[in-house]
N, CA, C and O atoms as a Tripos MOL2 file, in Angstrom:
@<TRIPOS>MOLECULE
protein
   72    71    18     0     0
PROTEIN
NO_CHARGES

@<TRIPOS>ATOM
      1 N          -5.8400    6.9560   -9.6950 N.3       1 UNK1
      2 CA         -7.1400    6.2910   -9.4310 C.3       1 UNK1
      3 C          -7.1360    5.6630   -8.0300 C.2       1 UNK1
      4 O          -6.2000    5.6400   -7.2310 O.2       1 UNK1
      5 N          -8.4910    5.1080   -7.8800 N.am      2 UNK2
      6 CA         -8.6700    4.4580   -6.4760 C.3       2 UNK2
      7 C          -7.1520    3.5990   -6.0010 C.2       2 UNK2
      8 O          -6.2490    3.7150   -5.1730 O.2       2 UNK2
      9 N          -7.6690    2.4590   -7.4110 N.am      3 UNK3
     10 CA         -6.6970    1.5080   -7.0800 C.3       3 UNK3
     11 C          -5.4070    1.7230   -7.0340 C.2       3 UNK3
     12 O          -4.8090    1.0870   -6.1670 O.2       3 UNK3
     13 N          -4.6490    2.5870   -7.8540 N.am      4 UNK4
     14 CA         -3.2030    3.0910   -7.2570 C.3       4 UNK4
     15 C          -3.1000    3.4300   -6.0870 C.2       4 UNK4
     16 O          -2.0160    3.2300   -5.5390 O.2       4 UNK4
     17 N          -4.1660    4.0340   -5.3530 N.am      5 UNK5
     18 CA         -3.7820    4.7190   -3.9140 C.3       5 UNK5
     19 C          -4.2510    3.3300   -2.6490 C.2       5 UNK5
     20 O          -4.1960    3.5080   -1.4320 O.2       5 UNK5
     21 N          -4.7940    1.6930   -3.4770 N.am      6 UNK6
     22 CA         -4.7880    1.0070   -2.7900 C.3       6 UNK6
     23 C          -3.2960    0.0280   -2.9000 C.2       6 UNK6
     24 O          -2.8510   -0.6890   -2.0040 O.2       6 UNK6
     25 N          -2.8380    0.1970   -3.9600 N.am      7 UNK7
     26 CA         -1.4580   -0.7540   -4.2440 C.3       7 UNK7
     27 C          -0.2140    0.1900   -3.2420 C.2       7 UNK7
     28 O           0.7130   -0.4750   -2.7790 O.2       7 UNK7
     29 N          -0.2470    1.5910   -2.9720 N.am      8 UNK8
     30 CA          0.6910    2.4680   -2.1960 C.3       8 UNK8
     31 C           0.4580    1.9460   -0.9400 C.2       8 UNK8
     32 O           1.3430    1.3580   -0.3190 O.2       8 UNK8
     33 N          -1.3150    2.2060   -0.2630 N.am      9 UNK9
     34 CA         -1.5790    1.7930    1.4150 C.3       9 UNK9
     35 C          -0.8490    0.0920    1.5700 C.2       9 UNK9
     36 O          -0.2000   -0.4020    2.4920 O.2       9 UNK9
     37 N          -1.3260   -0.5250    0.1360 N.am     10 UNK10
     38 CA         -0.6640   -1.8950    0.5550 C.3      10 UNK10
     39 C           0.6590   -2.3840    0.8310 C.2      10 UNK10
     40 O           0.8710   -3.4010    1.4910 O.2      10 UNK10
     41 N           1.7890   -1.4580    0.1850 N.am     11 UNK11
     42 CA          3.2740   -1.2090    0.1010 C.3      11 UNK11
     43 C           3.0020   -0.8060    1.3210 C.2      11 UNK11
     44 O           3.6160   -1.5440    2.0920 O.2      11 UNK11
     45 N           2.5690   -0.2370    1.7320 N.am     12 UNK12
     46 CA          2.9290    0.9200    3.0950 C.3      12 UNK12
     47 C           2.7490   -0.5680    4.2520 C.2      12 UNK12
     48 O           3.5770   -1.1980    4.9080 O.2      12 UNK12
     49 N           1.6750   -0.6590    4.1270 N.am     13 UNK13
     50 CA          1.6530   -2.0540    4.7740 C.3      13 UNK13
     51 C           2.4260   -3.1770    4.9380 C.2      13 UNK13
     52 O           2.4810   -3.8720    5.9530 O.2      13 UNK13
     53 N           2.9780   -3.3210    3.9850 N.am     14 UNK14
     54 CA          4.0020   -4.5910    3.6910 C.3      14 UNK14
     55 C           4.9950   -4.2750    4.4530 C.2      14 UNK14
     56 O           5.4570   -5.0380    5.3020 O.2      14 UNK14
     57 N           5.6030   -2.5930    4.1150 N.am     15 UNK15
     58 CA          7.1110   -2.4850    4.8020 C.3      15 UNK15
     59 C           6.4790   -2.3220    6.1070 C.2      15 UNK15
     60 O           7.1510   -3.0820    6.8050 O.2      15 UNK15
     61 N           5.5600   -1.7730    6.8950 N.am     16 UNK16
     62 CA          5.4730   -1.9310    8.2180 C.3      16 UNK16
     63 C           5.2860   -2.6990    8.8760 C.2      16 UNK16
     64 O           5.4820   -2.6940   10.0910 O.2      16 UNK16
     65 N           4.6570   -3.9520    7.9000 N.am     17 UNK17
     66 CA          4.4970   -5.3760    9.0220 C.3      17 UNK17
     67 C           6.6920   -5.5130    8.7630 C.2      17 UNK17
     68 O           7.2220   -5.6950    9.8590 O.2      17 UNK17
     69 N           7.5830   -5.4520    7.7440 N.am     18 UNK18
     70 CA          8.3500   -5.9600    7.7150 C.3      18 UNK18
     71 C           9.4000   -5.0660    8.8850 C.2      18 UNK18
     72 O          10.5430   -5.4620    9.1170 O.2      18 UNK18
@<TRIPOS>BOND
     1     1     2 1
     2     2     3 1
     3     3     4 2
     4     3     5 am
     5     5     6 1
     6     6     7 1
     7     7     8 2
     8     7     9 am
     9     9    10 1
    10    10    11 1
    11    11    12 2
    12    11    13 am
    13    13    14 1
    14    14    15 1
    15    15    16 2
    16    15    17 am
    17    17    18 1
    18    18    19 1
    19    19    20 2
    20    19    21 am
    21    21    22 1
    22    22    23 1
    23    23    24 2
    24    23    25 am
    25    25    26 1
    26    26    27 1
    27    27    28 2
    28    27    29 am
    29    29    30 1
    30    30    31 1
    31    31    32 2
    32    31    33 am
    33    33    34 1
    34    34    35 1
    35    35    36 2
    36    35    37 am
    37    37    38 1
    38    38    39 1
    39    39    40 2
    40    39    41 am
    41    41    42 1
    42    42    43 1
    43    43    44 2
    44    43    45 am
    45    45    46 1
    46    46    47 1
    47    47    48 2
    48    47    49 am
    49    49    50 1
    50    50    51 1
    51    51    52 2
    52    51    53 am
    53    53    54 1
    54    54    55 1
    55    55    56 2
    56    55    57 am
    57    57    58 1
    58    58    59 1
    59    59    60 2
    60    59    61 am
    61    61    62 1
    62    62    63 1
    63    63    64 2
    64    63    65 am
    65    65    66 1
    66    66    67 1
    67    67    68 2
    68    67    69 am
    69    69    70 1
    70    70    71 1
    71    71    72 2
@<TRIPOS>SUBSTRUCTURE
     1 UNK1         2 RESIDUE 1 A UNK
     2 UNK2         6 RESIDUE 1 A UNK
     3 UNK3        10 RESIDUE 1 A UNK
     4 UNK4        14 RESIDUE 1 A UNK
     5 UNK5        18 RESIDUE 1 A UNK
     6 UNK6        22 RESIDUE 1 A UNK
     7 UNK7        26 RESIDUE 1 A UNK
     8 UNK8        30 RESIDUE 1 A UNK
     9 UNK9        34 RESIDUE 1 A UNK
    10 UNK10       38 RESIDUE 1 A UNK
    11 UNK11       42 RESIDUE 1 A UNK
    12 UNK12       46 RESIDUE 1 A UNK
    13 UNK13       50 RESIDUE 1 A UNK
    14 UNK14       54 RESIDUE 1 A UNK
    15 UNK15       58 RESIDUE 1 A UNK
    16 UNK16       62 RESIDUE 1 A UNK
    17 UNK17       66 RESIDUE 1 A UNK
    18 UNK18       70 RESIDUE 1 A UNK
């Protein structure tokens, strides 16, 4: 669903700010 593929972009996000 949408929201799974918004909880992945948000992981993706997390490790690239880290």
């Amino acid at each position: 669903m949408i929201e799974n593929y918004i909880v992945k972009q948000a992981k993706i996000w997390i490790f690239g700010c880290l």
